[in-house]
N, C-alpha and C positions, 0 to 999 in steps of 0.2 A: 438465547440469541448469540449466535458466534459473533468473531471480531468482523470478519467478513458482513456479516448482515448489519451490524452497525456500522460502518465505513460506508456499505452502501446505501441504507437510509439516512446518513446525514451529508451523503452524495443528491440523493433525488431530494432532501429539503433544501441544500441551498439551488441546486439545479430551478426549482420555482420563484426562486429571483427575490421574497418580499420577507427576508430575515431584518430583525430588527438589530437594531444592536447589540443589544443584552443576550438574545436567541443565540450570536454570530458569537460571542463569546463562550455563551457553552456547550456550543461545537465545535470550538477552538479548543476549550480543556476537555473535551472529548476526545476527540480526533488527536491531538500531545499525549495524552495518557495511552489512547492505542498503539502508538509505536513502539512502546518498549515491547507489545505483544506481536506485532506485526518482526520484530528484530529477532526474537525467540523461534517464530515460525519457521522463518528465514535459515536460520541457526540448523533446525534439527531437518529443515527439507532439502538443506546441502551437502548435510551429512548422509543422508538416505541417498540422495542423487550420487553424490562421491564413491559408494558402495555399489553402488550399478552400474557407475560409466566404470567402476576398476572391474568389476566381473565382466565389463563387456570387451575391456582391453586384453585382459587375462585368456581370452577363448580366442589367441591366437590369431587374429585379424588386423587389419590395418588400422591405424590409429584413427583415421577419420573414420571407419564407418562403424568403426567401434563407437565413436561420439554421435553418428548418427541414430544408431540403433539407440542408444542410452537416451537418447533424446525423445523418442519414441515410446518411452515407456511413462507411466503414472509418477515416479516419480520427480521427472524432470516437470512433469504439468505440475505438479504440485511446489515447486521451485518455483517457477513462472508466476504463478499464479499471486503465491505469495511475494513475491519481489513487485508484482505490481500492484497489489494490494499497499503496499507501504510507500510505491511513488506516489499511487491514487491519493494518499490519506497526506504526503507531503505535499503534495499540488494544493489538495482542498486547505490546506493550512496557511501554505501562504497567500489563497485568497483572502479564506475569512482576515489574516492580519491586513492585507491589502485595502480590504471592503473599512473594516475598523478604522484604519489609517483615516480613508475618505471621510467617513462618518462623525468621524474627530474633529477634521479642518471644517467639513460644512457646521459643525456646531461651533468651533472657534470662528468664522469669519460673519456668521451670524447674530454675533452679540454684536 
C-alpha cells in the first residue's frame, strides 16, 4: 500500500463522520508519521520538475512557455500531485486534533 492509498483511506474513514476517539488518535499518528514521507516525495519530484523546466528553458524559448510546456509534462503532475497529498494529510491532521480537542471538553464538562 503506497503513502497515497494510506492518506486516502484514512481520508474516506474520517470522511464517514463516526471515529471514535481512540480511532481519531491513530490516525493522527498515522497521518504525523506520513509526512516525513510525503516531504521526501516532495524532495525528489522538485528535483525531477527542476530538470525539465531547465531543458525546457534551455531549448531557446521564452520563459513563460518554457514553464508552460514543463508544466505539461509528468513530472510537474507528479509535483502536484505530491504537494497535495501533504496539504491533504495536513488538513486531515488538524481535524482529527480539532475533533480530539472537542472530545476532551465534551468529556471534561460531563463530569
Amino acid at each position: 500500500m503506497t503513502v497515497r492509498d494510506m492518506i486516502k483511506s484514512a481520508q474516506c474513514e474520517i470522511g464517514q463522520g463516526d471515529l471514535t476517539p481512540g480511532r481519531a488518535a491513530h490516525l493522527l499518528l498515522i497521518l504525523t508519521a506520513l509526512l516525513g514521507n510525503c516531504a521526501e516525495e516532495i524532495r525528489e519530484a522538485d528535483s525531477l520538475y527542476a530538470a525539465v523546466l531547465l531543458a525546457c528553458l534551455d531549448s531557446d524559448e521564452a520563459a513563460n512557455r518554457a514553464k508552460i510546456r514543463a508544466e505539461t509534462t509528468p513530472a510537474y503532475q507528479r509535483r502536484r500531485e505530491a504537494r497535495d497529498t501533504k496539504e491533504l494529510a495536513q488538513e486531515m491532521i488538524r481535524a482529527l486534533k480539532y475533533f480530539m480537542r472537542s472530545c476532551e471538553e465534551e468529556m471534561r464538562l460531563s463530569r
